[in-house]
C-alpha positions in Angstrom: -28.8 6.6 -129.6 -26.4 5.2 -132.1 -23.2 6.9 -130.5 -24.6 5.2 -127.0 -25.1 1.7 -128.5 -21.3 1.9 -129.8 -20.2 3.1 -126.4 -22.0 0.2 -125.2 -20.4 -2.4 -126.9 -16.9 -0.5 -126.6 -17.3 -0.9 -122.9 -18.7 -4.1 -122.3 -15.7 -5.7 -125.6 -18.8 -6.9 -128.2 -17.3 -7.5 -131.1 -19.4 -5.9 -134.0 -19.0 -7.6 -137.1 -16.7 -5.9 -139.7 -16.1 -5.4 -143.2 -18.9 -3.8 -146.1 -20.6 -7.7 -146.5 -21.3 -8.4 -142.4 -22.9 -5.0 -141.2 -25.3 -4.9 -144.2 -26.4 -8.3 -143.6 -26.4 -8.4 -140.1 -27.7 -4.9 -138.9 -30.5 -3.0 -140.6 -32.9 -0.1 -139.8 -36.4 -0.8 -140.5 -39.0 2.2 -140.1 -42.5 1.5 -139.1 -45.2 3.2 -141.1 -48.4 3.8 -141.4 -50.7 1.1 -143.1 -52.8 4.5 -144.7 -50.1 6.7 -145.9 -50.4 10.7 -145.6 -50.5 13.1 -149.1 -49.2 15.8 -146.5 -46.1 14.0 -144.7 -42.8 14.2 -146.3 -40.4 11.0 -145.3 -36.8 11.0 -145.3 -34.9 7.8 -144.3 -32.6 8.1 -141.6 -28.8 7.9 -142.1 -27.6 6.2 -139.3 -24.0 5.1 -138.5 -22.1 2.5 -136.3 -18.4 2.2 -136.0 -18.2 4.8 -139.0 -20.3 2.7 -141.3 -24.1 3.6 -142.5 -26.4 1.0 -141.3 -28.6 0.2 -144.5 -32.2 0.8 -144.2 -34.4 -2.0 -145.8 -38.2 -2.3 -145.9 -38.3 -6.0 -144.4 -36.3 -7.3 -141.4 -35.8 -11.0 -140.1 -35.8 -11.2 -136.3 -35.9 -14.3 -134.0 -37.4 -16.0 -137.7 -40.4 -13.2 -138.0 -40.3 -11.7 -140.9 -41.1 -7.5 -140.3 -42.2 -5.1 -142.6 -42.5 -1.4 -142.5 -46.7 -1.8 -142.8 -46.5 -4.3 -139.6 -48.7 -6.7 -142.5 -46.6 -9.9 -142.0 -47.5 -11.2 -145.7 -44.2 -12.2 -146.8 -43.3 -14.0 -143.3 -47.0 -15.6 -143.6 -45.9 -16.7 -147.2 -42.0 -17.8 -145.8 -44.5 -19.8 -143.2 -46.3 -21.4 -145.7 -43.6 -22.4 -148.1 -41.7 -23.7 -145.2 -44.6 -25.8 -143.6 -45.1 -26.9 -146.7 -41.6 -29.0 -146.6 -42.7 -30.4 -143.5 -46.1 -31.8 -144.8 -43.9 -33.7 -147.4 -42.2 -35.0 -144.8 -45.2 -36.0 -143.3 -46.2 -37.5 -146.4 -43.6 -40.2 -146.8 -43.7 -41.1 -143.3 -47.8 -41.9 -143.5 -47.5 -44.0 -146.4 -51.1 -45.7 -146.6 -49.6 -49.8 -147.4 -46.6 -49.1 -144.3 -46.7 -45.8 -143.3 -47.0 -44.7 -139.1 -50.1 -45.0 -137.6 -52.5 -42.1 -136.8 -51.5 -41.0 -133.3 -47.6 -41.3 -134.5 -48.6 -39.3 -137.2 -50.1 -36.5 -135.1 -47.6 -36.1 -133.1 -45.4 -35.4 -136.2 -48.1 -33.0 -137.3 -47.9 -31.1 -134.1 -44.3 -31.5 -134.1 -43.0 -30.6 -137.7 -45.9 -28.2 -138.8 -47.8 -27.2 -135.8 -44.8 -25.7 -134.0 -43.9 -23.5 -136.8 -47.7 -22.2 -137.5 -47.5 -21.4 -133.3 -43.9 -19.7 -133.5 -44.7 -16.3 -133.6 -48.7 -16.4 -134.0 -48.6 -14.1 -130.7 -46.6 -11.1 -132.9 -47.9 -11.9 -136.5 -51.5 -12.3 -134.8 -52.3 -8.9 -135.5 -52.0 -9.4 -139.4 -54.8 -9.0 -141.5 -57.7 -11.9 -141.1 -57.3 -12.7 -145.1 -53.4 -13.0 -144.6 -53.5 -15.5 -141.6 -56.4 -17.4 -143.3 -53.3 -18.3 -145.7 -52.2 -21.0 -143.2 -55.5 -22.2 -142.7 -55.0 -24.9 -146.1 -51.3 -25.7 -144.7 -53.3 -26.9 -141.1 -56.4 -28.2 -142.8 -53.8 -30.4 -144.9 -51.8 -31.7 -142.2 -54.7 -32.9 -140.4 -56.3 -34.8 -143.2 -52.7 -36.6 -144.1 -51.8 -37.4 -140.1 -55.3 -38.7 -139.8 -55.8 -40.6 -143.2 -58.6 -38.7 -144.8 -60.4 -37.5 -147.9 -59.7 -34.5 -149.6 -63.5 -33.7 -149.1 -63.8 -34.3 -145.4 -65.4 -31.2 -143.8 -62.8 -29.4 -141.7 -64.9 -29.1 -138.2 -64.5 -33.0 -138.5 -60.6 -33.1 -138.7 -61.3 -30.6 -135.9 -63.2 -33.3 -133.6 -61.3 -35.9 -134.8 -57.7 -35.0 -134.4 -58.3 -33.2 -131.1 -57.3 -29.8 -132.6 -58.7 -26.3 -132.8 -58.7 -24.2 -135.7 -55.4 -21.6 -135.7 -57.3 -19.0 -135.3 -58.9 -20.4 -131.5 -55.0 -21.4 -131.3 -53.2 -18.2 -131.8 -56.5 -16.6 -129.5 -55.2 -19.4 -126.6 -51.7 -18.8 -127.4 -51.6 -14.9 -127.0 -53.7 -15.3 -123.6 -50.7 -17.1 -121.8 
């Protein structure tokens, strides 16, 4: 498969990368596992090689800015997700200052936009993650909402719901992965 995918390129004159730094940090192997691992299989990593250099094998791959793992678990791209969004609520922050800050629908709109967008990027392939590792993002949503719409720290969430327009992400990433 290897030898054919360095045919491939030979014939059609894409340039891989060379040099020891570029092929380890652009092209990895990443094995998919079993979440419940087997007492009676024995696992060797495969040695794989492309222009005459071994392709490293890693346990986490970034693709298209999803974070992969070997389990298929998604917790460290759900924890990249929520460290990232997180920047983005600052943003939001300083823009809905309370004395001359946006307004509420200019603030939404930046919710949707800034944080929103990146919760949605994805949701159809990290979906299938555990229901305690996507309820993660549920604070970084749930916080967005109460600064774009100017409310209390204690205002129940089904409220921000109604009030902002927005389901919950989990009704979102159900809509999303329906088409």
């Amino acid at each position: 498969m290897v030898e054919e995918l360095s045919g491939v390129t030979h014939a059609r004159r894409i340039k891989v990368r060379r040099g020891e730094d570029k092929i380890q940090t652009d092209t990895v192997v990443l094995t998919f596992d079993s979440p419940k691992p087997s007492k009676q299989r024995i696992y060797t990593e495969p040695a794989l090689h492309l222009d005459g250099q071994t392709i490293p094998v890693k346990g986490e791959a970034k693709f298209l800015g999803v974070i992969f793992d070997q389990k298929l678990c998604f917790e460290n791209h759900v924890k990249y997700l929520k460290n990232k969004c997180s920047k983005a609520l600052n943003l939001l922050r300083v823009v809905g200052h309370t004395n001359w800050g946006a307004d509420r629908a200019t603030l939404l709109k930046l919710y949707r936009t800034l944080v929103r967008s990146k919760l949605d990027y994805g949701s159809v392939i990290h979906g299938s993650a555990k229901k305690h590792v996507l309820r993660a993002l549920d604070p970084i949503h749930h916080q967005g909402l109460r600064i774009a719409l100017r409310a209390f720290r204690t205002s129940p969430i089904k409220s921000l719901y109604t009030e902002a327009g927005e389901p919950s992400l989990e009704h979102r990433r159900m809509k999303l992965a329906m088409f």
